[in-house]
N, CA, C and O atoms as CSV, one atom per row, in Angstrom:
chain,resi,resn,atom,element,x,y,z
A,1,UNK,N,N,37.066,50.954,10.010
A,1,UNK,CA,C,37.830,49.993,9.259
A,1,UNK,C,C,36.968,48.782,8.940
A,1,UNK,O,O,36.380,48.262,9.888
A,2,UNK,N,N,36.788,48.160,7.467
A,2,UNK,CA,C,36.289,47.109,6.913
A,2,UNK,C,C,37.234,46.176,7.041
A,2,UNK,O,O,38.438,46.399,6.916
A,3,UNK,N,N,36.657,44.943,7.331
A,3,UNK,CA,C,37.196,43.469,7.034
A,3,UNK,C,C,37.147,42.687,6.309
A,3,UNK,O,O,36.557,41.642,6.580
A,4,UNK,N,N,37.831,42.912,4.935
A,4,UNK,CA,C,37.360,41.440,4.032
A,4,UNK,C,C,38.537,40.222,3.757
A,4,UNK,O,O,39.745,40.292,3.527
A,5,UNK,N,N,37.634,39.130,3.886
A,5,UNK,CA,C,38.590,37.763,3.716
A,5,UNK,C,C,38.651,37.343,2.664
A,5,UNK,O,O,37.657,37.350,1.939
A,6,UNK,N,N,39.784,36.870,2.278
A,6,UNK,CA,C,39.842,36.553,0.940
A,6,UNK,C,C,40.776,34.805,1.218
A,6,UNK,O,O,41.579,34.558,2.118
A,7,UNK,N,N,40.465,34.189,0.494
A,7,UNK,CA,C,41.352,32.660,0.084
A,7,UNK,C,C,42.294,33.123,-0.545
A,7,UNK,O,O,42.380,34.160,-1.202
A,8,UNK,N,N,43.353,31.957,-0.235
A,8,UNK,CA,C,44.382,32.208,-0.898
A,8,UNK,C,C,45.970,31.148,-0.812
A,8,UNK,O,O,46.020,30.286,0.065
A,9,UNK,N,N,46.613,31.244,-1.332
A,9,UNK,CA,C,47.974,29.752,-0.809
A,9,UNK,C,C,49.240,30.486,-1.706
A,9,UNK,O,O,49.637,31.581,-2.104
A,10,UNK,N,N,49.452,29.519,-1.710
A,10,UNK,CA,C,51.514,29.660,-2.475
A,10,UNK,C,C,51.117,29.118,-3.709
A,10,UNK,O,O,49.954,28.839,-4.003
A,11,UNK,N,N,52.172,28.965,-4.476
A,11,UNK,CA,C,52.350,28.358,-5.943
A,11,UNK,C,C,51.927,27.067,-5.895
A,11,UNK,O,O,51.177,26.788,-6.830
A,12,UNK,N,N,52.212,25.911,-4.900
A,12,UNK,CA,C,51.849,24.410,-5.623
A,12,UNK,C,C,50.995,24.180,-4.397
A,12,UNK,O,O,51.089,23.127,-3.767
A,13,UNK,N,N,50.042,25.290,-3.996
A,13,UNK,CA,C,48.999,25.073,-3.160
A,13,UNK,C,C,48.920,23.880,-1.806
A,13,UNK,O,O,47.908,23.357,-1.337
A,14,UNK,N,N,50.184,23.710,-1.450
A,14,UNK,CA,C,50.249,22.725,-0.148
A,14,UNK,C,C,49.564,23.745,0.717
A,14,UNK,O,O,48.518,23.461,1.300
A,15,UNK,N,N,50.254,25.190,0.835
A,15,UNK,CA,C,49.381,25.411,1.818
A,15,UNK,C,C,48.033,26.721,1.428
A,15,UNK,O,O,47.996,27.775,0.792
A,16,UNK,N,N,47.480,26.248,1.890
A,16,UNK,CA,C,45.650,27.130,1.557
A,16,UNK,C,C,46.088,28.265,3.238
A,16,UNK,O,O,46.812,28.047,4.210
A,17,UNK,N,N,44.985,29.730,2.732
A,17,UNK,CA,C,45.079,30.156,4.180
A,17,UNK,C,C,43.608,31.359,3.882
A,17,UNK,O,O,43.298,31.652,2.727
A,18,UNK,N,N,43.134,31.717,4.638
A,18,UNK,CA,C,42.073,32.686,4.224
A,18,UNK,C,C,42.709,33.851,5.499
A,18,UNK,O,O,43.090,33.740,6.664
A,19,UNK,N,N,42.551,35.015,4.466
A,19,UNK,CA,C,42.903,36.393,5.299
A,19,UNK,C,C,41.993,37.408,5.276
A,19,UNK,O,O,41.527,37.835,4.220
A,20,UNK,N,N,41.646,37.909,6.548
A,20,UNK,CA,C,40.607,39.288,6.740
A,20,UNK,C,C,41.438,40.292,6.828
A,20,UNK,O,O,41.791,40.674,7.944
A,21,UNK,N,N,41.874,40.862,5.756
A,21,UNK,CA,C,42.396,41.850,5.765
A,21,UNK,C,C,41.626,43.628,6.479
A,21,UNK,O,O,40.510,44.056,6.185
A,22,UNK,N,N,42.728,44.380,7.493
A,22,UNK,CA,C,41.955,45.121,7.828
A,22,UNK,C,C,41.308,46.018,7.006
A,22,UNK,O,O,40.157,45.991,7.441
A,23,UNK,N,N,41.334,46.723,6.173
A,23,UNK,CA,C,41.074,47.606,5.429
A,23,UNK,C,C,41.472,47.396,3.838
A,23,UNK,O,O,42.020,48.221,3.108
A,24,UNK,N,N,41.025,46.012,3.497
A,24,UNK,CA,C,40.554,45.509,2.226
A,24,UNK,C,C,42.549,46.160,1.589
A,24,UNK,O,O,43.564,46.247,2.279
A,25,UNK,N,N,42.359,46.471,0.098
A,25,UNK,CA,C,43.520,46.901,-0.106
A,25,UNK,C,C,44.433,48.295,-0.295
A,25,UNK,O,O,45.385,48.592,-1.016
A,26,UNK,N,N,43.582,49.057,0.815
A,26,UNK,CA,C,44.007,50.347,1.400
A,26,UNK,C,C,45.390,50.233,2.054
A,26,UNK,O,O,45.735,51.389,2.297
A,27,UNK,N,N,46.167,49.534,2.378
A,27,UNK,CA,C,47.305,48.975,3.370
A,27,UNK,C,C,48.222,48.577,2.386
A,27,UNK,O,O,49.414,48.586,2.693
A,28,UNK,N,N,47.865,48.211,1.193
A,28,UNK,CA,C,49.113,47.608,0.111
A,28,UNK,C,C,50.316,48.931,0.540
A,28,UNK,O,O,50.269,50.125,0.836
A,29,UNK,N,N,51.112,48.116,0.401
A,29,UNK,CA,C,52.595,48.529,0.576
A,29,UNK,C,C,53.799,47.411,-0.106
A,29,UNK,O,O,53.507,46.231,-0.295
A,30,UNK,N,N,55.107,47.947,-0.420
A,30,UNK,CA,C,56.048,47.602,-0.585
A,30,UNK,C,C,57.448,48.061,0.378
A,30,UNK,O,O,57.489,49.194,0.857
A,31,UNK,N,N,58.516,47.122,0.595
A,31,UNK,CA,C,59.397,47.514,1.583
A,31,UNK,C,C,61.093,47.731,0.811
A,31,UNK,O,O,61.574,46.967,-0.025
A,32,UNK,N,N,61.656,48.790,1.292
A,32,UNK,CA,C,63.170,48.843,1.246
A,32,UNK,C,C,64.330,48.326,1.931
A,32,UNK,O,O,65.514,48.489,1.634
A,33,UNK,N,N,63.636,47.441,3.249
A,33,UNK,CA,C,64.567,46.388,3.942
A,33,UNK,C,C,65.294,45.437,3.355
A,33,UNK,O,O,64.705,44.934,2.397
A,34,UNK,N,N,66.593,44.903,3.619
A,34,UNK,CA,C,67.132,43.972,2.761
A,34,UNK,C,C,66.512,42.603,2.415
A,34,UNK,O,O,66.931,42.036,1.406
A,35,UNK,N,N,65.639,42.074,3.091
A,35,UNK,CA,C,65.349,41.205,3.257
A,35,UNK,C,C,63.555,41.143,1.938
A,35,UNK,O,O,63.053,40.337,1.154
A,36,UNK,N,N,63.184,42.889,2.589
A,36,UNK,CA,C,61.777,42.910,1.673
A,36,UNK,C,C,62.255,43.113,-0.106
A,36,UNK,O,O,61.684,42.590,-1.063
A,37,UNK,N,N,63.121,43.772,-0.131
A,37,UNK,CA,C,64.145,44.441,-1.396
A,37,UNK,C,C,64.335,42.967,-2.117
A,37,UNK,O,O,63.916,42.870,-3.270
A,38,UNK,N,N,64.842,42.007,-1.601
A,38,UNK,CA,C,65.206,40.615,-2.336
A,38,UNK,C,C,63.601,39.952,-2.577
A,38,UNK,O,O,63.252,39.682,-3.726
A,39,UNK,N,N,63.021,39.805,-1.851
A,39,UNK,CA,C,61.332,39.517,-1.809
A,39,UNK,C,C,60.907,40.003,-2.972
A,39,UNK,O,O,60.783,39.227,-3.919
A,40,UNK,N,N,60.622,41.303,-3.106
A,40,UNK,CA,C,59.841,42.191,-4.171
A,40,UNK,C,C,58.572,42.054,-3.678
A,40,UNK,O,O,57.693,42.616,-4.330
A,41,UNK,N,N,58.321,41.588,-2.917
A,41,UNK,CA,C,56.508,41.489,-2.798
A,41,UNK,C,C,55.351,42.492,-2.319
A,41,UNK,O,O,55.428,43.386,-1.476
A,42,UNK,N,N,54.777,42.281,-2.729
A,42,UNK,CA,C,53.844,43.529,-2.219
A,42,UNK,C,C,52.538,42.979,-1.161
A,42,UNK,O,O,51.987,41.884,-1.273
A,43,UNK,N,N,52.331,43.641,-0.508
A,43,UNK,CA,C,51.895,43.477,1.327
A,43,UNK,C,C,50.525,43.915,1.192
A,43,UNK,O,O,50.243,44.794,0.377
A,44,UNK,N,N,50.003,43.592,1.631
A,44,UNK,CA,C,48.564,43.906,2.603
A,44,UNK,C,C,48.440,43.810,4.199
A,44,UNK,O,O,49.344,43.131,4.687
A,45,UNK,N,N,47.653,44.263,4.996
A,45,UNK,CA,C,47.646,44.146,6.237
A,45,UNK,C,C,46.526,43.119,6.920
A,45,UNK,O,O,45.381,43.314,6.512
A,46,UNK,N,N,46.625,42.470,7.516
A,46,UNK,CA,C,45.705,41.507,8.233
A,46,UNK,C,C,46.120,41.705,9.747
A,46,UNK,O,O,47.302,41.922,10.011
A,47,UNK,N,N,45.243,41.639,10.664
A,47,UNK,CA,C,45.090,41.953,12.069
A,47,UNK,C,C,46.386,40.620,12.543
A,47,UNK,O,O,46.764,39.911,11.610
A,48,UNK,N,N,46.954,40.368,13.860
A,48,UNK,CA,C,46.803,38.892,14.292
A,48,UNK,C,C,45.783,38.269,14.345
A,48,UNK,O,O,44.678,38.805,14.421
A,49,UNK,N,N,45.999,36.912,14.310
A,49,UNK,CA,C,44.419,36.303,14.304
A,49,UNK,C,C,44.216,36.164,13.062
A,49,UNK,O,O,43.996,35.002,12.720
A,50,UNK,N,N,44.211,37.229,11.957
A,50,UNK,CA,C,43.516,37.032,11.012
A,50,UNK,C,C,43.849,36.579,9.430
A,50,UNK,O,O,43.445,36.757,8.281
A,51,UNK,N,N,44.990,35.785,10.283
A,51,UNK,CA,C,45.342,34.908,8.975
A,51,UNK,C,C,45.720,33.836,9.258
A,51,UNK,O,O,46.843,33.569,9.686
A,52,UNK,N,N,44.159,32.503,8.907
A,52,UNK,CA,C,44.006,31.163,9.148
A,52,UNK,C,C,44.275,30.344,8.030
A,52,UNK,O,O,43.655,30.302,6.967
A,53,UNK,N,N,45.751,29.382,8.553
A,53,UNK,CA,C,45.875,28.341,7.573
A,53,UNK,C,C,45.043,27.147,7.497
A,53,UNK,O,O,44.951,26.341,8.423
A,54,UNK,N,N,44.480,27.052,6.459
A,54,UNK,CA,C,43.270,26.029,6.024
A,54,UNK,C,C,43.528,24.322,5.442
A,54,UNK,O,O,42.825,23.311,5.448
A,55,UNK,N,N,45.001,24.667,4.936
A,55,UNK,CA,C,45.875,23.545,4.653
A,55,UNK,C,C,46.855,23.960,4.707
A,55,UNK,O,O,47.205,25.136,4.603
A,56,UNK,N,N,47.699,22.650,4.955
A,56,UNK,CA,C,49.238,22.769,4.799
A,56,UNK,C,C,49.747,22.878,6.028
A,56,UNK,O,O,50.801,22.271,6.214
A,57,UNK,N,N,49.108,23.731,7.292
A,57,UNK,CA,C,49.968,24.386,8.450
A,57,UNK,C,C,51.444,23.413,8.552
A,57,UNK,O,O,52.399,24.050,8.998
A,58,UNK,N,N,51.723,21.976,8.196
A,58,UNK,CA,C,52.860,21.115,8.512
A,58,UNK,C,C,53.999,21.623,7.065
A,58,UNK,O,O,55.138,21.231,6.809
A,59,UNK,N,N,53.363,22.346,6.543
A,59,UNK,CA,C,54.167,22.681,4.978
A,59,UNK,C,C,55.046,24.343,5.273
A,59,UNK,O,O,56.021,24.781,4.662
A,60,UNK,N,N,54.360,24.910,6.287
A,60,UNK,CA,C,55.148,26.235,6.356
A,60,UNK,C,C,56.442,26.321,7.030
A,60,UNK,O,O,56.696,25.342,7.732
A,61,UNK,N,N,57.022,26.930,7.007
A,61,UNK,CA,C,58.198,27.407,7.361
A,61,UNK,C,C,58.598,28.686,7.972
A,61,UNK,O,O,57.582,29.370,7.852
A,62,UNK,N,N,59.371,29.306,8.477
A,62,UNK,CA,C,59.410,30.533,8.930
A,62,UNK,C,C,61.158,31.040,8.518
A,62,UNK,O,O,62.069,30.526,7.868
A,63,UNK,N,N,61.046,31.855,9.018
A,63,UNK,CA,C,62.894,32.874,8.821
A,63,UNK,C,C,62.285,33.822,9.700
A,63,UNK,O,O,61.112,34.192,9.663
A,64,UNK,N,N,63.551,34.334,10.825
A,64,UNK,CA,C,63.318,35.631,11.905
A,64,UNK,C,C,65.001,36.000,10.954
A,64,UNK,O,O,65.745,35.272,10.296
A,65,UNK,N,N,65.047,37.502,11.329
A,65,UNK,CA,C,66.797,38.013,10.749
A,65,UNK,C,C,66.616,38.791,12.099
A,65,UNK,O,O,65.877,38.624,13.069
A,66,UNK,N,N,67.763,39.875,11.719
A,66,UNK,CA,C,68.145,40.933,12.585
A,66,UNK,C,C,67.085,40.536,13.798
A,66,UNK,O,O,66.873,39.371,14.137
A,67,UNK,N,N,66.464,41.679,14.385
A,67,UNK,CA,C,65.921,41.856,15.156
A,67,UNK,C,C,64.804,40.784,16.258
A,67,UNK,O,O,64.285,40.905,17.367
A,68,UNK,N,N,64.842,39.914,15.349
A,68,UNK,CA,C,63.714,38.880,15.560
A,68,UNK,C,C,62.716,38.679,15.854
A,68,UNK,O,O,62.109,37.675,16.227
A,69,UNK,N,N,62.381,40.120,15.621
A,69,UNK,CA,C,60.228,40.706,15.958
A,69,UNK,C,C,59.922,40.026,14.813
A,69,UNK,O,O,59.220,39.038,15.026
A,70,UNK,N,N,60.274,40.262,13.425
A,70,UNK,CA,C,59.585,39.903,12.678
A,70,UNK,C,C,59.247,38.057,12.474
A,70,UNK,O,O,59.996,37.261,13.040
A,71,UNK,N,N,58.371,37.689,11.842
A,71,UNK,CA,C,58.984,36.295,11.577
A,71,UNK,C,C,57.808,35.999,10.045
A,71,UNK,O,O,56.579,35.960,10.096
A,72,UNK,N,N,58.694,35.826,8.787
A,72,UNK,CA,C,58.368,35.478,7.713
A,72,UNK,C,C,58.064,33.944,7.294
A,72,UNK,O,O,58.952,33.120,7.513
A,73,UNK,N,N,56.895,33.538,6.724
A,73,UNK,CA,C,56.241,32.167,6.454
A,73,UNK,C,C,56.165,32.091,5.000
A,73,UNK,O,O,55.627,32.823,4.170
A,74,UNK,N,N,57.010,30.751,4.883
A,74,UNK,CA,C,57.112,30.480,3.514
A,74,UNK,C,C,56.797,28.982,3.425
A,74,UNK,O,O,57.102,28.227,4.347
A,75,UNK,N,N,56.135,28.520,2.221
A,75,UNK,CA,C,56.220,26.836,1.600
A,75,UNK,C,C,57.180,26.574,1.865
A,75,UNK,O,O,58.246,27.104,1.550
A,76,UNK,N,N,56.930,25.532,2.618
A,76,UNK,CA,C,58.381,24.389,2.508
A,76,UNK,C,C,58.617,23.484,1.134
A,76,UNK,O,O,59.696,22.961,0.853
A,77,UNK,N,N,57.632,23.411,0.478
A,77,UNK,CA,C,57.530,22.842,-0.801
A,77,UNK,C,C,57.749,23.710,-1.794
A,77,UNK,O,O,58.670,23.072,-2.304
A,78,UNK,N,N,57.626,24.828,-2.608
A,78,UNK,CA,C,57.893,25.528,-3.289
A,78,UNK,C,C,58.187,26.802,-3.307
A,78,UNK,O,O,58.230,27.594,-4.249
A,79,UNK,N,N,58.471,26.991,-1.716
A,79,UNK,CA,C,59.257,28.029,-1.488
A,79,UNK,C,C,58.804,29.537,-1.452
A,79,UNK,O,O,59.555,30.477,-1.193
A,80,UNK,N,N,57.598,29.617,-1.721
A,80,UNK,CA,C,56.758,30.897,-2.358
A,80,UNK,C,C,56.441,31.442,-0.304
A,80,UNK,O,O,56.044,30.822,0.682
A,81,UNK,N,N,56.984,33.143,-0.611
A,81,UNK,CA,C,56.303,33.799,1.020
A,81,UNK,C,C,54.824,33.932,0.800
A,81,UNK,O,O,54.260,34.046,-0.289
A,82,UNK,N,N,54.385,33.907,1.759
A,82,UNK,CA,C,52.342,33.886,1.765
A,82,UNK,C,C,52.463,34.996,2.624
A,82,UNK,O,O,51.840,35.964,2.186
A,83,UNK,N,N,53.152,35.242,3.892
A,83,UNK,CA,C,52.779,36.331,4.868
A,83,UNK,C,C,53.889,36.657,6.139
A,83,UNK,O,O,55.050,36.268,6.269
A,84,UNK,N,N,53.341,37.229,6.715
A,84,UNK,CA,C,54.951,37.736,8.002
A,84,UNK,C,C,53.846,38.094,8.835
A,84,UNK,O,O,52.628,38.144,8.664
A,85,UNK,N,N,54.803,38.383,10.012
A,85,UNK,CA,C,54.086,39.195,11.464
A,85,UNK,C,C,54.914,40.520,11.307
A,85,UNK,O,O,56.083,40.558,10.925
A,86,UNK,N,N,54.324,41.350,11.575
A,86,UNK,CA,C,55.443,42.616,10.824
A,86,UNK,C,C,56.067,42.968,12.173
A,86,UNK,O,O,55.533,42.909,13.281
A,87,UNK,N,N,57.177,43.306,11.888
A,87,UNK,CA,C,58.191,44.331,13.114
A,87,UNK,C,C,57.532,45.640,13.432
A,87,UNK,O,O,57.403,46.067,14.580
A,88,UNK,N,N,56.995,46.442,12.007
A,88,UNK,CA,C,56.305,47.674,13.031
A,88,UNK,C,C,55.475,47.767,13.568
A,88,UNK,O,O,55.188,48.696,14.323
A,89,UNK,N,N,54.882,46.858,13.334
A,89,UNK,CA,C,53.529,46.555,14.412
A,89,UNK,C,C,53.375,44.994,14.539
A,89,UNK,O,O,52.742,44.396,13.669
A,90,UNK,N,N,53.883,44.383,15.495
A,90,UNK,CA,C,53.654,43.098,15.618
A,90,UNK,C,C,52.097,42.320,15.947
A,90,UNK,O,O,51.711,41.152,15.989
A,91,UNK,N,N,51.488,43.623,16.139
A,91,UNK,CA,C,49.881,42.961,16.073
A,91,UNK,C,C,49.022,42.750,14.657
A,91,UNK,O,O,47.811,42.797,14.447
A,92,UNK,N,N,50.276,42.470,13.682
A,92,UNK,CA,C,49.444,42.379,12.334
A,92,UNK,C,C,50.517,41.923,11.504
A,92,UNK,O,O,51.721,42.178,11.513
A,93,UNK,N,N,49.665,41.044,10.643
A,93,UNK,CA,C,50.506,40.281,9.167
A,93,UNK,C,C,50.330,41.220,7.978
A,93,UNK,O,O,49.486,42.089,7.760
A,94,UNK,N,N,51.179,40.872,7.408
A,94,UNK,CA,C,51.583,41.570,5.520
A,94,UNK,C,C,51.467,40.359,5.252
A,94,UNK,O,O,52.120,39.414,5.695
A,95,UNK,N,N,50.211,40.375,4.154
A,95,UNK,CA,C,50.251,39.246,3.440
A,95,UNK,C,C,50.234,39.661,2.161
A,95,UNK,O,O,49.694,40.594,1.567
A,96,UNK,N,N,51.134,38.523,1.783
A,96,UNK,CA,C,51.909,38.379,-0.418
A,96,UNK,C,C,50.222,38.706,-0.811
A,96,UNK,O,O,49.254,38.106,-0.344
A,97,UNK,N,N,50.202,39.873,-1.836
A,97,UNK,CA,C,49.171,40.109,-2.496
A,97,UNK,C,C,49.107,38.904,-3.477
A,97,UNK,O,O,48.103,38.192,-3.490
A,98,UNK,N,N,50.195,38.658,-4.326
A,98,UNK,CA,C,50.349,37.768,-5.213
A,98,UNK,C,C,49.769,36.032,-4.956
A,98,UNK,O,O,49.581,35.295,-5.924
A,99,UNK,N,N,49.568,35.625,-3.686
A,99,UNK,CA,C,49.227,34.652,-2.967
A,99,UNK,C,C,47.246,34.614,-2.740
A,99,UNK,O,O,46.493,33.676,-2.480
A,100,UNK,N,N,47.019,35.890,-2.953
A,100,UNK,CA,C,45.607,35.650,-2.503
A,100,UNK,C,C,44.745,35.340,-4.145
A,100,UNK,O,O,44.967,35.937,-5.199
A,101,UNK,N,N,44.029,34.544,-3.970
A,101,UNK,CA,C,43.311,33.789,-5.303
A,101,UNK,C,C,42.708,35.304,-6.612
A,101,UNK,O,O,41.989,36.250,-6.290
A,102,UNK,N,N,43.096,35.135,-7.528
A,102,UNK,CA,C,42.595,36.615,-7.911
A,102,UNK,C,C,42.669,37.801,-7.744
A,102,UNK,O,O,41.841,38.659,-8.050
A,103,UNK,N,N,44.041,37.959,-7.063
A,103,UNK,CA,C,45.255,39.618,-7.451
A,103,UNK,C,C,45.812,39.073,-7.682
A,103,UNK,O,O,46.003,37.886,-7.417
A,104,UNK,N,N,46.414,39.977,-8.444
A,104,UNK,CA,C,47.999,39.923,-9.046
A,104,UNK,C,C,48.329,41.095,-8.372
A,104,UNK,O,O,47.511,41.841,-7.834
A,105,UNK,N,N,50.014,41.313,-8.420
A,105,UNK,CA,C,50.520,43.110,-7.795
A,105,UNK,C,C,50.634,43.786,-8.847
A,105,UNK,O,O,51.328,44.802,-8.820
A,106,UNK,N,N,50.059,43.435,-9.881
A,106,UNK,CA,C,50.064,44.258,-11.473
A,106,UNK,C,C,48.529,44.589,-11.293
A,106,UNK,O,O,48.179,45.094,-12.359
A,107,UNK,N,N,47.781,44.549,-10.687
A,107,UNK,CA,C,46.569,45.069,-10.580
A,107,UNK,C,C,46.406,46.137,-10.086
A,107,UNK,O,O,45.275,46.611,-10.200
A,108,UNK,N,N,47.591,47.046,-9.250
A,108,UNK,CA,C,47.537,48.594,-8.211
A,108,UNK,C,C,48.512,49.122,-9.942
A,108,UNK,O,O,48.932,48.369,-10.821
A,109,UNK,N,N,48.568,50.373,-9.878
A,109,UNK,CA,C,48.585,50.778,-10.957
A,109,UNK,C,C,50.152,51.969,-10.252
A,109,UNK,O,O,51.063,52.464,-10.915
A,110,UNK,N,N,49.867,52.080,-8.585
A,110,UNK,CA,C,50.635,52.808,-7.962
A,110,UNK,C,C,50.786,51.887,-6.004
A,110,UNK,O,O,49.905,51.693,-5.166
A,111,UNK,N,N,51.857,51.653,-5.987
A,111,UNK,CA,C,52.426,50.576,-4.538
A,111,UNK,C,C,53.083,52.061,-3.854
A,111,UNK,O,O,53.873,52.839,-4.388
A,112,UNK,N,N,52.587,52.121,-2.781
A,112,UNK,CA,C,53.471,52.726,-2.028
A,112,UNK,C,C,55.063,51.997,-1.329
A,112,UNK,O,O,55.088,50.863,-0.851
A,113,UNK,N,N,56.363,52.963,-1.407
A,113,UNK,CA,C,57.571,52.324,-0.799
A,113,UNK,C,C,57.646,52.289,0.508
A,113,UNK,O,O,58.035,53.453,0.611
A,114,UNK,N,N,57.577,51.759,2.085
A,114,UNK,CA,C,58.157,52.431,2.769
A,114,UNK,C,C,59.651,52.269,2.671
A,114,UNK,O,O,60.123,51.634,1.728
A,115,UNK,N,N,60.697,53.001,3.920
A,115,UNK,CA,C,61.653,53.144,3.885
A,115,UNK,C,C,62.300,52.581,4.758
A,115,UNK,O,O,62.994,53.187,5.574
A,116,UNK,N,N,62.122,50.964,4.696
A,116,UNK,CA,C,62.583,49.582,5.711
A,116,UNK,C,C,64.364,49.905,5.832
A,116,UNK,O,O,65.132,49.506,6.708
A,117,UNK,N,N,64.583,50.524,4.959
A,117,UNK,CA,C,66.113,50.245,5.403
A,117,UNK,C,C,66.620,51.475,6.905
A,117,UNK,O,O,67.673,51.350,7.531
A,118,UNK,N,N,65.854,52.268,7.104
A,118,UNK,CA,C,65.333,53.233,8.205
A,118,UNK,C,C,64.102,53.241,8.642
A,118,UNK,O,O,63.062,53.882,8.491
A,119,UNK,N,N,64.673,51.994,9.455
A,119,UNK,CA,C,62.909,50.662,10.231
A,119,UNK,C,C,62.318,51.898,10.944
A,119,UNK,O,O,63.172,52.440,11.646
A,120,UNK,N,N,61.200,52.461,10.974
A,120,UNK,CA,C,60.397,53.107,12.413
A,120,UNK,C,C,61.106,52.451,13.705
A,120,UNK,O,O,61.413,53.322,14.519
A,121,UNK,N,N,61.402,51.307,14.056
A,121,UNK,CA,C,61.301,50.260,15.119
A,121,UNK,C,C,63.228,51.073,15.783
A,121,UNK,O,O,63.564,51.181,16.962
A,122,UNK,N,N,63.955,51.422,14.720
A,122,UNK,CA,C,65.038,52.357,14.440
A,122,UNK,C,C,65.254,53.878,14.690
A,122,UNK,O,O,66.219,54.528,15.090
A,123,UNK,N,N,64.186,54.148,14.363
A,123,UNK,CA,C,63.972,55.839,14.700
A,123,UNK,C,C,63.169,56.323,15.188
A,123,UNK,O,O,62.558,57.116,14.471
A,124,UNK,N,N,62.641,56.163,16.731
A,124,UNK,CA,C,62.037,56.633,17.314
A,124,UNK,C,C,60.373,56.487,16.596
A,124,UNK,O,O,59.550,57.394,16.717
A,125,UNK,N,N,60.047,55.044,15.767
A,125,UNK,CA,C,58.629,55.075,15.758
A,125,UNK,C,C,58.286,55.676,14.554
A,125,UNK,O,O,57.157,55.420,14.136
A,126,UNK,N,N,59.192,56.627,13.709
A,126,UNK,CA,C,58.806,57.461,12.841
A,126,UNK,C,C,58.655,56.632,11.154
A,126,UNK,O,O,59.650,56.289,10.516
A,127,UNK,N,N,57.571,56.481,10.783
A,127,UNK,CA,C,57.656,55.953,9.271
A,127,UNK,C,C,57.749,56.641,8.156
A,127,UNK,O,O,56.908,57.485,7.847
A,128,UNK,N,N,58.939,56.311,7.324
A,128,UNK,CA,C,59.331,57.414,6.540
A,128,UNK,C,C,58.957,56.294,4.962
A,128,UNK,O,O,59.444,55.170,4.837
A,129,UNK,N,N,58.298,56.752,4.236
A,129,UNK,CA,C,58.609,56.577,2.563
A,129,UNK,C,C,59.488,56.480,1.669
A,129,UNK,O,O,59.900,57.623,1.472
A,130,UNK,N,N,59.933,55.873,1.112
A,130,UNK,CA,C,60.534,55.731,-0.304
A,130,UNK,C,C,60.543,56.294,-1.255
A,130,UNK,O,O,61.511,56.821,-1.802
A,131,UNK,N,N,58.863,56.246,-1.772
A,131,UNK,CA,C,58.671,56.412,-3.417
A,131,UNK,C,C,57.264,55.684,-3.865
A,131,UNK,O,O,56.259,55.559,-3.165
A,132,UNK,N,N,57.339,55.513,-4.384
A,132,UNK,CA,C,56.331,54.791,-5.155
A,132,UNK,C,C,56.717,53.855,-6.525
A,132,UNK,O,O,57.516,53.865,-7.460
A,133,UNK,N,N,55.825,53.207,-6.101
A,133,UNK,CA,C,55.956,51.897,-7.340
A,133,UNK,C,C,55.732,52.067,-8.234
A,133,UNK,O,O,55.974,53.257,-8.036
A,134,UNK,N,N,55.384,52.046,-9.467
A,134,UNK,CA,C,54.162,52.485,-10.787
A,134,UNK,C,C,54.610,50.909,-11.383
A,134,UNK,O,O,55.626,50.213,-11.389
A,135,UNK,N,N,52.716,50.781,-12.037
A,135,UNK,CA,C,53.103,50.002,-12.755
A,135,UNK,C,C,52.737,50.677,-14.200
A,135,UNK,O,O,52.339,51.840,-14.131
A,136,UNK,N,N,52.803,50.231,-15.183
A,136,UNK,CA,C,52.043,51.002,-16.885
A,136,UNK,C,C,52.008,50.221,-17.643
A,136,UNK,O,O,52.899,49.968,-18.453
A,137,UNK,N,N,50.683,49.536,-17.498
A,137,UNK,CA,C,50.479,48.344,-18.917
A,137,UNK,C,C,50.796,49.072,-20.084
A,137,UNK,O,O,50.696,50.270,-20.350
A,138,UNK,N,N,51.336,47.770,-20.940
A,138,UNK,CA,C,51.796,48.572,-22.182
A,138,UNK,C,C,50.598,47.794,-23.866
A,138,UNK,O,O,50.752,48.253,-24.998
């Protein structure tokens, strides 16, 4: 597994954060949980540890729901998610592709779904799929 870091913040840039993602953008994913479903965002994986806020840390915010493994970080100023500690593996962040300086989530051409609304953390560990995303410039 490769490590690359990339810069990156929210919309009105209070907060800055640089992420070493584990395996660059091999890990992109999208979720069917109620919570990821209202989001729309699309994920990358970063280790713990490996996502350092550079500015702002007094600007973030958090939300835990259900279960309260997870815990989601958002601007307190403009409201935009940057990243989470994930529930299926709490030793690693999903960080907003859309947040890191230079992706967009219109740049994967195909997002994998998982199937958050039947958490692994729910069924014995097991991660089940969705679908897939497509995008098709026109």
């Amino acid at each position: 597994m490769t490590s690359t870091a990339l810069q990156g913040g929210c919309h009105c840039s209070a907060v800055r954060f640089e992420a070493a993602l584990t395996d660059g953008f091999n890990t992109i994913r999208r979720c069917t949980c109620s919570f990821c479903r209202r989001r729309g965002a699309v994920a990358v994986s970063a280790r713990m540890g490996g996502v350092t806020i550079t500015q702002g840390a007094d600007k973030l915010t958090s939300y835990r729901f259900n279960t309260g493994t997870a815990e989601h970080f958002f601007c307190s100023v403009c409201g935009i998610y940057t990243h989470h500690q994930r529930r299926s593996n709490p030793n690693e962040y999903g960080v907003n592709v859309a947040c890191l300086d230079g992706v967009s989530p219109f740049d994967f051409q195909e997002v994998p779904v998982l199937d958050g609304e039947r958490h692994p953390g729910d069924h014995g560990g097991e991660l089940r799929w969705a679908g897939v995303l497509r995008f098709e410039p026109r």
